[in-house]
C-alpha positions in Angstrom: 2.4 2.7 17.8 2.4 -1.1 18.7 1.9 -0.3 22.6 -1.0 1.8 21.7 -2.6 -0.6 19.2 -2.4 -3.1 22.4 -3.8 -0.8 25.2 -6.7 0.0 22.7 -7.2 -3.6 21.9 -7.3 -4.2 25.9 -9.9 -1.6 26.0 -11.9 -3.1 22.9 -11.5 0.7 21.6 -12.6 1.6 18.6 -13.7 4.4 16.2 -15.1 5.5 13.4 -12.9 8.6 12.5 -9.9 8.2 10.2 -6.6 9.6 10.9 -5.6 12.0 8.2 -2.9 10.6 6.5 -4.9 7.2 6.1 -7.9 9.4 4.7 -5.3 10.7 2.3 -4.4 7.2 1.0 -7.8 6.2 1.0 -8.8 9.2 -1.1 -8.2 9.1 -5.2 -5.5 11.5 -5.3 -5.4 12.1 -9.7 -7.8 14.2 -11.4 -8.2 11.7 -14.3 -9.0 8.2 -13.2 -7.2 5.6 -14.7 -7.8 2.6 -12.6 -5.7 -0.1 -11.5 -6.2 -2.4 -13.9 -5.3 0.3 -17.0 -2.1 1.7 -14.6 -0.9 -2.2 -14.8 -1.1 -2.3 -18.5 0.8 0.8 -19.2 3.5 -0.8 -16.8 3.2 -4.6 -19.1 2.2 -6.1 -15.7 -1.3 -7.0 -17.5 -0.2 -10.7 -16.3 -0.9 -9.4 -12.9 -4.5 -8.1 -13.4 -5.9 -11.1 -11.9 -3.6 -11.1 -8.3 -3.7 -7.4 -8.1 -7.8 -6.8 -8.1 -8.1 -9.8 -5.7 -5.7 -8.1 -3.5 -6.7 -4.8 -3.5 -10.0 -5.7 -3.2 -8.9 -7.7 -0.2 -7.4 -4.5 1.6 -10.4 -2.5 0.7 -12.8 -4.4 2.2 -10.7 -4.7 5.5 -10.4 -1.0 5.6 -14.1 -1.0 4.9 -15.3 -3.0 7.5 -12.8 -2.6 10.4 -13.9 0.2 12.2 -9.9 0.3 13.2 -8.6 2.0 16.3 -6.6 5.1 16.5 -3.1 3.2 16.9 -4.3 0.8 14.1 -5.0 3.8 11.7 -2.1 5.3 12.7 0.1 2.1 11.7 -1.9 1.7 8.3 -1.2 5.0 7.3 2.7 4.5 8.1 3.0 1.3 6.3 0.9 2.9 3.3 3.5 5.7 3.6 6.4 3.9 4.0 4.8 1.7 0.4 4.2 4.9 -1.1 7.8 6.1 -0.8 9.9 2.9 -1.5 7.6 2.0 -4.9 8.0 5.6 -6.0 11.7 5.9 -4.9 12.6 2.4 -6.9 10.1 0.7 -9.3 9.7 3.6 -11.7 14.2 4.0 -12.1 13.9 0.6 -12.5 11.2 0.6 -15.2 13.3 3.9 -17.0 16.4 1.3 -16.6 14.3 -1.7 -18.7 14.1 -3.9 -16.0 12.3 -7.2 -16.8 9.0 -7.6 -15.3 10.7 -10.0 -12.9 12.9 -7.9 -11.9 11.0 -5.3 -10.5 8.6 -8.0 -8.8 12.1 -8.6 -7.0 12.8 -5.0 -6.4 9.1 -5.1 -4.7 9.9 -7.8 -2.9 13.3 -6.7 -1.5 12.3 -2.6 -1.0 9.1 -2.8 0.2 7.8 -6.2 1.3 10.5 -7.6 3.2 11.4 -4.2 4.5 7.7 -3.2 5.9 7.0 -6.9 7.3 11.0 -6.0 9.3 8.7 -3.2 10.6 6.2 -5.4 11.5 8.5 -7.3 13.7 7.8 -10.5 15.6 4.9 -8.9 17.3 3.0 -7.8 14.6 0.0 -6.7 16.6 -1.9 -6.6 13.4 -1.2 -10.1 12.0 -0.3 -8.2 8.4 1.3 -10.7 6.3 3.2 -10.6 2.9 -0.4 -10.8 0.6 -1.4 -8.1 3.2 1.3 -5.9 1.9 1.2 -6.2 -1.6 -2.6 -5.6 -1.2 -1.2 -2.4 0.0 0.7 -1.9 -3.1 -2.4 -2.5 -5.8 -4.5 -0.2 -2.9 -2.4 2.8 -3.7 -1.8 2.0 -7.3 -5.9 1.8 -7.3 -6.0 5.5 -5.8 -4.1 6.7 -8.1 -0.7 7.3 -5.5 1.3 4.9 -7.6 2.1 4.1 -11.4 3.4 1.3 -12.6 5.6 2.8 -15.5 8.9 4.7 -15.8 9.1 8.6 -14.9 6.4 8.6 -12.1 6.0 11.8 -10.2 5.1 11.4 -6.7 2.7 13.3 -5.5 3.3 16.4 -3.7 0.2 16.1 -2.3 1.3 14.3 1.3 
C-alpha cells in the first residue's frame, strides 16, 4: 500500500470516491446514537471529554477535506481496521476485569498505538503520528464502531 500511496503522490493522483471499507468506518454503524462524548461517560473516561472531541474532530476534518488517493484510502481503512479490532479485542476484557482508567490508557497505548505506528514504519508515507492515531480511536468510538465500557460486541457488520 505504501508503494502505491507513493506512485499516486508522484502522479499528484487523486479522487473523490471512497474505498468501501473506509466508507464503512466513516458511516454511523448503531441504530441509536449515543455520541462520543456519552460513550466516554459510560466508560468513566468523562476526564477525557476534552482530548477526545479535539481529536476526533481533528481526524474528521482531515478525512473531510483530503480528497485522499486510492492507496491512502486504502491505508486509512486498514489502520481504522486494525484500531477497530485491537480496542474491541482488549479495552472492553479489561474494563469487565476493573481495570483503572490508567490502565487501559496503557493497554491503548501498548495494543493499538505503538502497534499501528510499527505499521507505519520509518517511512510513514502519510506522516500519521501518535495524536493521529488516537484521533482514530475517538473517530470510531464517535461512529458508533467502539464502546468504551465492558461487554462490547463488535460489530458484525464489517
Amino acid at each position: 500500500m505504501a508503494e502505491e500511496y507513493k506512485k499516486e503522490s508522484a502522479n499528484d493522483k487523486v479522487i473523490t470516491e471512497v474505498v468501501g471499507k473506509l466508507q464503512h468506518f466513516i458511516s454511523n454503524i448503531d441504530t441509536e446514537f449515543i455520541g462520543l462524548e456519552q460513550k466516554l461517560i459510560n466508560g468513566g473516561f468523562q476526564n477525557e471529554l476534552q482530548f477526545a472531541n479535539l481529536l476526533k474532530e481533528q481526524y474528521t476534518k482531515y478525512l473531510a477535506s483530503n480528497n485522499l488517493s486510492r492507496a491512502s484510502q486504502k491505508i486509512h481503512a486498514f489502520l481504522l481496521a486494525r484500531i477497530y479490532v485491537a480496542f474491541n479485542m482488549y479495552v472492553p476484557e479489561a474494563i469487565n476485569e476493573g481495570k483503572s482508567n490508567s490502565e487501559i490508557k496503557d493497554i491503548i497505548l501498548e495494543k493499538i498505538v505503538q502497534p499501528v505506528e510499527d505499521v507505519l514504519g520509518v517511512d510513514n508515507v502519510l506522516e500519521l503520528y501518535q495524536d493521529d492515531v488516537m484521533s482514530m480511536v475517538y473517530f470510531l468510538t464517535g461512529n458508533c464502531h467502539i464502546k468504551w465500557e465492558g461487554n462490547a460486541n463488535i460489530s458484525s457488520s464489517l
